[in-house]
PyMOL CGO cylinders between C-alpha atoms (Angstrom):
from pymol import cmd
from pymol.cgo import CYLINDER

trace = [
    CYLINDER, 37.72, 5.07, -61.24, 40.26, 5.29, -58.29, 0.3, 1, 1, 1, 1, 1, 1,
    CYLINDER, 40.26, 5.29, -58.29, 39.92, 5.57, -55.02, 0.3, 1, 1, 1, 1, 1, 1,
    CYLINDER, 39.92, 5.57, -55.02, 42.32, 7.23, -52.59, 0.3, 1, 1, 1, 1, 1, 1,
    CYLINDER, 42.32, 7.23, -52.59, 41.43, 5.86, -48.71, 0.3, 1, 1, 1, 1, 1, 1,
    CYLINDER, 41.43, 5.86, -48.71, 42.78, 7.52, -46.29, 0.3, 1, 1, 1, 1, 1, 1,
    CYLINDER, 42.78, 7.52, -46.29, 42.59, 7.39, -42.63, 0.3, 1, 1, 1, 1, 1, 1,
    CYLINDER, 42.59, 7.39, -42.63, 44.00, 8.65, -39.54, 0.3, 1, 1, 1, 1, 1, 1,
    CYLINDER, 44.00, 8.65, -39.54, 43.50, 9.88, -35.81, 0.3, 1, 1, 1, 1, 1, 1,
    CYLINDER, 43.50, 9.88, -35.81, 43.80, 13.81, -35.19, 0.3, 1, 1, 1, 1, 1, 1,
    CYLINDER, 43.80, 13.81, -35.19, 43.70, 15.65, -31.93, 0.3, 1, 1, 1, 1, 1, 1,
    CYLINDER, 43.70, 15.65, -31.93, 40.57, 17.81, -33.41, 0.3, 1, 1, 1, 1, 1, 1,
    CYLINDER, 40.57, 17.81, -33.41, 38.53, 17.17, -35.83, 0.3, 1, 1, 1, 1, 1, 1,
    CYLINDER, 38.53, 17.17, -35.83, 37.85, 20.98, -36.33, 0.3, 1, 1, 1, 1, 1, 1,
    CYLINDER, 37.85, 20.98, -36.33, 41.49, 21.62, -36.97, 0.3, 1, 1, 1, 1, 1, 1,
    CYLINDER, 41.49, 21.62, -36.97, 41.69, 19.14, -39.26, 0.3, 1, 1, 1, 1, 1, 1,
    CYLINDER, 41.69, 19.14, -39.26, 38.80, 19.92, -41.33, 0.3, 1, 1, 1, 1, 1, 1,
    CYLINDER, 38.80, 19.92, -41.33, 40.17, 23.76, -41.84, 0.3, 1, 1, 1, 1, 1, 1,
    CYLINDER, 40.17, 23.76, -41.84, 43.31, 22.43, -42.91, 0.3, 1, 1, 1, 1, 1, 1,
    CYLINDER, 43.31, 22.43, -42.91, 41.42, 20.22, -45.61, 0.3, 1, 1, 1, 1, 1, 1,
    CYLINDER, 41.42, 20.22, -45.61, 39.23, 22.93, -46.59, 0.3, 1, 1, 1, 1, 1, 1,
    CYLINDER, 39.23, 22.93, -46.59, 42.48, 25.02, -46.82, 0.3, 1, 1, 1, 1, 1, 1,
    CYLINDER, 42.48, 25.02, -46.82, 42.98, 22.81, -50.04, 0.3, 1, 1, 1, 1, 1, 1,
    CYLINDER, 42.98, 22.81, -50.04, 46.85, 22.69, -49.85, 0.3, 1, 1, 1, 1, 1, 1,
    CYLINDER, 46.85, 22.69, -49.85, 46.96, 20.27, -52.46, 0.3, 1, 1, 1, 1, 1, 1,
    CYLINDER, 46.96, 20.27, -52.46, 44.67, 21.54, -55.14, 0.3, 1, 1, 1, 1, 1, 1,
    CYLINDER, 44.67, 21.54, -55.14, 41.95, 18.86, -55.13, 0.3, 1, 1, 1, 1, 1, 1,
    CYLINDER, 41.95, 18.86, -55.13, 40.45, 19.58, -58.60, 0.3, 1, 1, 1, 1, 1, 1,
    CYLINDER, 40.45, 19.58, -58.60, 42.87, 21.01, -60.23, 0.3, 1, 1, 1, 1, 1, 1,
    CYLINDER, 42.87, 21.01, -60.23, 45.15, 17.08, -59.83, 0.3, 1, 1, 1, 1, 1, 1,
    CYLINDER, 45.15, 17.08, -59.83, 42.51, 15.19, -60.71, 0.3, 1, 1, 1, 1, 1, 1,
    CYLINDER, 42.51, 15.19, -60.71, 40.01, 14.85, -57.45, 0.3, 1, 1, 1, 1, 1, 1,
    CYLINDER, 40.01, 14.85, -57.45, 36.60, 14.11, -59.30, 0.3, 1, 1, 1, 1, 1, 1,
    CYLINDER, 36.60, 14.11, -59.30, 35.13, 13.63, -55.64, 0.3, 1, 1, 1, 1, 1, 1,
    CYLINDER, 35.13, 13.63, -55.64, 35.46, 13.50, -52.14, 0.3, 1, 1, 1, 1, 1, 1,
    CYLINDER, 35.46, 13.50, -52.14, 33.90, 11.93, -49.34, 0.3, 1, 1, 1, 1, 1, 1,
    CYLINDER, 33.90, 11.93, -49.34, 34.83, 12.39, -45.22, 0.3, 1, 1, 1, 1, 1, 1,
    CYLINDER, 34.83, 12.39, -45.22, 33.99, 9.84, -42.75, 0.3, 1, 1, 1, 1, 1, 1,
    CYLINDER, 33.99, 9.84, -42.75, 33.92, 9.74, -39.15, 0.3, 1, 1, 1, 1, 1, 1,
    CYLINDER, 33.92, 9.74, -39.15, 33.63, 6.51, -37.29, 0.3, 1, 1, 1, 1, 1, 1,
    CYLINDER, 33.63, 6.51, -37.29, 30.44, 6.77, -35.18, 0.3, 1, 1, 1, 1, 1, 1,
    CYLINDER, 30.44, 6.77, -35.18, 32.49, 5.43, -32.02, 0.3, 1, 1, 1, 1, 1, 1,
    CYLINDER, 32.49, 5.43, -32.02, 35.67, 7.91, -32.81, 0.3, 1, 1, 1, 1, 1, 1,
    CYLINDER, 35.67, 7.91, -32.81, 34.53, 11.26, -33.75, 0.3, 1, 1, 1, 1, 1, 1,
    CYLINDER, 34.53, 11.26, -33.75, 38.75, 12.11, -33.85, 0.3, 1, 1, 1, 1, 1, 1,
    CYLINDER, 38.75, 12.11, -33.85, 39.35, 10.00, -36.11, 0.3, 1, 1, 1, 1, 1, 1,
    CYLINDER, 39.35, 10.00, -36.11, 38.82, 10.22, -40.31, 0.3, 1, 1, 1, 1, 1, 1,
    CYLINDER, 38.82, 10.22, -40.31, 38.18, 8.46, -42.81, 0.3, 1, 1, 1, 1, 1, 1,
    CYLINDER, 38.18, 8.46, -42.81, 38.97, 10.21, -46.67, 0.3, 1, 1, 1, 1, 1, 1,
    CYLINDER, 38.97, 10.21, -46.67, 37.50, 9.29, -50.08, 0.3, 1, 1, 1, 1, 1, 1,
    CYLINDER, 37.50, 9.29, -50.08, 39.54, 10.97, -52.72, 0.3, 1, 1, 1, 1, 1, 1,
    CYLINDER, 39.54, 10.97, -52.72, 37.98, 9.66, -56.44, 0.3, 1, 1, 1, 1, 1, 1,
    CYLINDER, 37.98, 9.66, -56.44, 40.64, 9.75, -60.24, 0.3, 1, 1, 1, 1, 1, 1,
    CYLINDER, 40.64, 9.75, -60.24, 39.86, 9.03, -63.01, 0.3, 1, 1, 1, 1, 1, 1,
    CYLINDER, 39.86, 9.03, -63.01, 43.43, 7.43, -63.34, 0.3, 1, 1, 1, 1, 1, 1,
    CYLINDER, 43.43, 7.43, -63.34, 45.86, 5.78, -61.30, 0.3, 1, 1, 1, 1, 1, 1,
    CYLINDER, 45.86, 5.78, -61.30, 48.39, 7.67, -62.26, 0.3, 1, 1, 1, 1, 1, 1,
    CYLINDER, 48.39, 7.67, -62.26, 46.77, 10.72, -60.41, 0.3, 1, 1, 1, 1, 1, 1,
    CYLINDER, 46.77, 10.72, -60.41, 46.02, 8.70, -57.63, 0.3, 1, 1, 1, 1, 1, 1,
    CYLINDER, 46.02, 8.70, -57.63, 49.37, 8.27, -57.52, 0.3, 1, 1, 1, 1, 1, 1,
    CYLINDER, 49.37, 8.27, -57.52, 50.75, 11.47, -57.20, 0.3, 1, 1, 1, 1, 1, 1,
    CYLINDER, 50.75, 11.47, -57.20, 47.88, 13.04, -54.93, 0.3, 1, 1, 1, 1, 1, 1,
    CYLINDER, 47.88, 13.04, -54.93, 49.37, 10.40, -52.77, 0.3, 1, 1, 1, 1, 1, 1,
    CYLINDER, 49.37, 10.40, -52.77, 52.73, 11.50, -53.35, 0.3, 1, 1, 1, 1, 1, 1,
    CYLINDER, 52.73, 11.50, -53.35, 52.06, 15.08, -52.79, 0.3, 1, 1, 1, 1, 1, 1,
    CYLINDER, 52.06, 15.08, -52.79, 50.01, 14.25, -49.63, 0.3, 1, 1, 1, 1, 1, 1,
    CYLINDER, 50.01, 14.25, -49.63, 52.67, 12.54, -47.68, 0.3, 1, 1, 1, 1, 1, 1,
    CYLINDER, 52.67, 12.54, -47.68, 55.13, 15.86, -48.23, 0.3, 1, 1, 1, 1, 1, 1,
    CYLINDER, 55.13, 15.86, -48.23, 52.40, 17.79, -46.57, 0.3, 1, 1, 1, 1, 1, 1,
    CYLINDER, 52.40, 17.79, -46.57, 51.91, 15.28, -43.95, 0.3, 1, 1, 1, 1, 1, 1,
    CYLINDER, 51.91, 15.28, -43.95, 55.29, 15.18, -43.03, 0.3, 1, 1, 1, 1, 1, 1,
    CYLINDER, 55.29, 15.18, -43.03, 55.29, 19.31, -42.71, 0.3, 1, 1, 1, 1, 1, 1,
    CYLINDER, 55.29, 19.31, -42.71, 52.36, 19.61, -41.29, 0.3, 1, 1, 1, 1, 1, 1,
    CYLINDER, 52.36, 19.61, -41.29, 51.26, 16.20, -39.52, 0.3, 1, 1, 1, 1, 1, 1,
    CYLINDER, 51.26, 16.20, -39.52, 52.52, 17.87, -35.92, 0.3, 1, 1, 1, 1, 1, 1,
    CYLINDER, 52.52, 17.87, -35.92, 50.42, 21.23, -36.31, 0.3, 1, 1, 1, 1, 1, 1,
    CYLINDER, 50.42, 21.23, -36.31, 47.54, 19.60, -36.82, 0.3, 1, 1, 1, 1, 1, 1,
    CYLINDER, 47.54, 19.60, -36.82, 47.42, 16.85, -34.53, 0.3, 1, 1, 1, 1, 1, 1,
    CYLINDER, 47.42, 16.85, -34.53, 48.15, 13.27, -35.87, 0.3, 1, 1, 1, 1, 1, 1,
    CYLINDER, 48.15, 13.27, -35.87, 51.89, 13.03, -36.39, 0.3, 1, 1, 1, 1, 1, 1,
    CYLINDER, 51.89, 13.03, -36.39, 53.55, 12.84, -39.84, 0.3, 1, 1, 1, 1, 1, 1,
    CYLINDER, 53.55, 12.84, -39.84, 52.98, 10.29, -42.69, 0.3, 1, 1, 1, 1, 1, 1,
    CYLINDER, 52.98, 10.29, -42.69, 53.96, 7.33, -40.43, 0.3, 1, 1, 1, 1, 1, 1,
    CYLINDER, 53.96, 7.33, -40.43, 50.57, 7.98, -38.62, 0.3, 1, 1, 1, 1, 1, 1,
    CYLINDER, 50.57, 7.98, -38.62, 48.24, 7.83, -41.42, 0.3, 1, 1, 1, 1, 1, 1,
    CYLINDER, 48.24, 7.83, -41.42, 46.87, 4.41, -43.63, 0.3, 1, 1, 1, 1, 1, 1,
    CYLINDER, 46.87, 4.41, -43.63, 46.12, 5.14, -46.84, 0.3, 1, 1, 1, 1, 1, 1,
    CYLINDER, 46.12, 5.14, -46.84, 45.62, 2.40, -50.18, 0.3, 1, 1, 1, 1, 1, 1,
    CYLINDER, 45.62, 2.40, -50.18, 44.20, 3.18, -53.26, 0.3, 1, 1, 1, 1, 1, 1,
    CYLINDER, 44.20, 3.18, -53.26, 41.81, 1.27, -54.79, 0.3, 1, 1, 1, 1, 1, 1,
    CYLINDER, 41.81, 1.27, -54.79, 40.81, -0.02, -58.30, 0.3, 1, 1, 1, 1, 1, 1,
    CYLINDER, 40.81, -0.02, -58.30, 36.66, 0.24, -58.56, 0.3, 1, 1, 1, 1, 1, 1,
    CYLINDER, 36.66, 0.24, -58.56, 35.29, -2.92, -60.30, 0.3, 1, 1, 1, 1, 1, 1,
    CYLINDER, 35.29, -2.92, -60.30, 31.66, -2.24, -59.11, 0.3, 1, 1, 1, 1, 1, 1,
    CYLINDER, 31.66, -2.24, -59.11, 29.29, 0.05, -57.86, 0.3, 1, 1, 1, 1, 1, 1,
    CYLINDER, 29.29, 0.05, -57.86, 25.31, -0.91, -57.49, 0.3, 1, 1, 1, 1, 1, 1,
    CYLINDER, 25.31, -0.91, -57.49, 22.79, 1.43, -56.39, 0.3, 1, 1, 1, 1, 1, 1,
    CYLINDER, 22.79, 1.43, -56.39, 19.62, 0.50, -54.21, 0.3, 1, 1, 1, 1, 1, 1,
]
cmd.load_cgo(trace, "trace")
């Protein structure tokens, strides 16, 4: 599994959250087998996104695709363009359950 982690400060949370649920990007249909949203307890505008692949190679270009829609849309919705947001992807090795 891959991990997609993204993070980034927006003016409103609310905003933000239609424009995800808007779905631009067609989650599931590249390759999104989950998501997750954070917000940090001490920054309620800021977010913090879990986007699981099975393959890198969607990882990839979710990230790809991502940072054309940033850079159209960053300003509208509060946090900039691309240059604003940290993202990394990540290669799961483990996962335990308690």
């Amino acid at each position: 599994m891959h991990t997609l982690v993204i993070q980034h400060h927006v003016n409103s949370f609310e905003a933000w959250r239609k424009a995800f649920d808007d779905d631009p990007v067609a989650r599931a249909e590249s390759g999104v087998a989950r998501h997750a949203i954070y917000r940090p307890a001490d920054d309620p505008n800021s977010v913090v996104i879990e986007l699981d692949f099975p393959t890198r190679e969607q990882a990839d270009r979710m990230l790809g695709a991502l940072r054309g829609l940033w850079a159209k849309v960053g300003e509208r919705v509060g946090f900039g363009g691309p240059e604003n947001v940290d993202t990394r992807i990540l290669d799961r090795v483990e996962v335990v359950n308690y």
